[in-house]
C-alpha positions, 0 to 999 in steps of 0.5 A, spaced: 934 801 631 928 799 624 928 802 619 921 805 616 921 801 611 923 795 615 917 797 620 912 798 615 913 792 612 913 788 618 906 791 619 904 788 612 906 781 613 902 781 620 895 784 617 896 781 611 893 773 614 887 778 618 885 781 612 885 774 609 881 771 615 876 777 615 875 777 608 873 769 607 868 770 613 863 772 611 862 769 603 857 763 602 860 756 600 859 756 593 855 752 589 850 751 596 843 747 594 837 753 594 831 749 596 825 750 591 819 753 594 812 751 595 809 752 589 815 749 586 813 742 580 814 736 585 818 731 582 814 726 578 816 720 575 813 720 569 809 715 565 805 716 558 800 710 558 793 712 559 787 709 558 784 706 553 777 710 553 774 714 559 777 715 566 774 719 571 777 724 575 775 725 583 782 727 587 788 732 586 792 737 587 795 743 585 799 750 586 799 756 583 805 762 584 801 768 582 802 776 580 796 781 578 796 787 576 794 791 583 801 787 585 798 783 590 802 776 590 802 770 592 804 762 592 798 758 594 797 750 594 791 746 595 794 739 598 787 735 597 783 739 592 776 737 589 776 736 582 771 735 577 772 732 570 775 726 565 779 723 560 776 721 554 779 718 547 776 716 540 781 713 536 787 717 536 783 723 539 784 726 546 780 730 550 782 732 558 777 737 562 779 738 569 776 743 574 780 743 580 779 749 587 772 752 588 771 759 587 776 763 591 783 758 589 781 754 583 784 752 576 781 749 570 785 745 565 783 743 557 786 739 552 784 737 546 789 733 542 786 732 535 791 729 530 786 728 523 785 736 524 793 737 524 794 736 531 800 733 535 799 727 539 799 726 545 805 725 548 809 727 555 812 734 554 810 740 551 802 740 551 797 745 548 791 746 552 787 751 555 788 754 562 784 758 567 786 761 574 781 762 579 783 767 584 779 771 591 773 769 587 775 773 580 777 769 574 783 769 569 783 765 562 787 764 557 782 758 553 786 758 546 793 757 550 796 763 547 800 766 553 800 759 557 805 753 556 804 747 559 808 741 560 805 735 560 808 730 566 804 723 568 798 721 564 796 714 565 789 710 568 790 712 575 794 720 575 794 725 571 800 731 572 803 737 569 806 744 569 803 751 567 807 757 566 803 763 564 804 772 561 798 777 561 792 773 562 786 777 562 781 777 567 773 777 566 771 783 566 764 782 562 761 776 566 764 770 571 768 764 570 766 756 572 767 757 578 762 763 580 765 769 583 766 776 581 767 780 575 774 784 575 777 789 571 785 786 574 790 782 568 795 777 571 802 779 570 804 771 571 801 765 574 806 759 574 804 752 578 802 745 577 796 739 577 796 732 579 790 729 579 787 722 580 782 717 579 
């Protein structure tokens, strides 16, 4: 005749493996590979030989991951893009305007880099410039680039490439942006995306 205690300890040894099948499977392998998103910064190989005074931009892309202030979101990219806009230098001076989308999906990038006046050179990484944000026909700046940064990623004779990350951008309420479009009372919670443009 078993004791109860040699019962419930034959009870234990037997439950114990199922516990432990049934426990490992349902957990995910550790260290699994997340796979970015579509307006994630496609790989670039950078280089930072640029032209050595004007370039005229004509094809690119772009994506744009968005929120506004109504909590519409979004993640929008635009694989063949019209662009518009150049590359320009004089001396050690270097100004870059692009305009890329049309009025309902669009984004502008300015950099002006002006070492006499205190600026740092142009070079690849941290980048100040102007961003705008054209979404369903209304438009959200930051010109000055104070809630934007951005990171310069390519830049030579043929391509031109970068990432933007922005908070807090208000909307044009008073008049419209270079798109066109509407005026709108919303602000952009963030934005964040990238360019690449061509020649």
């Amino acid at each position: 005749m078993k004791t109860p205690g040699r019962c419930a300890l034959a009870l234990i040894t037997v439950a114990l493996p199922l516990l432990a099948a049934c426990s490992g499977a349902d957990e995910p392998e550790k260290n699994e590979a997340v796979a970015p998103g579509p307006c994630a910064a496609p790989s670039v190989k950078g280089a930072f030989s640029p032209a050595a005074k004007r370039r005229t931009y004509d094809a690119g892309a772009f994506a744009v991951e968005y929120e506004l202030s109504d909590g519409t979101k979004d993640c929008r990219v635009v694989e063949k893009a019209a662009v518009t806009g150049q590359y320009a230098t004089a001396g050690k001076d270097t100004q870059i305007n692009l305009r890329f989308g049309d009025v309902d999906l669009g984004l502008t990038v300015d950099v002006g880099s002006f070492p006499a006046r205190g600026d740092k050179a142009l070079a690849l990484g941290d980048l100040h410039a102007g961003i705008g944000v054209q979404i369903d026909k209304a438009h959200f700046a930051d010109p000055a680039g104070q809630t934007c940064s951005v990171t310069l990623a390519d830049l030579t004779k043929s391509s031109y490439a970068g990432t933007f990350d922005c908070t807090a951008v208000e909307g044009l309420s008073e008049f419209t942006g270079p798109f066109g479009g509407e005026k709108t009372s919303l602000r952009l919670i963030s934005a964040s995306g990238w360019w690449r443009a061509e020649s």
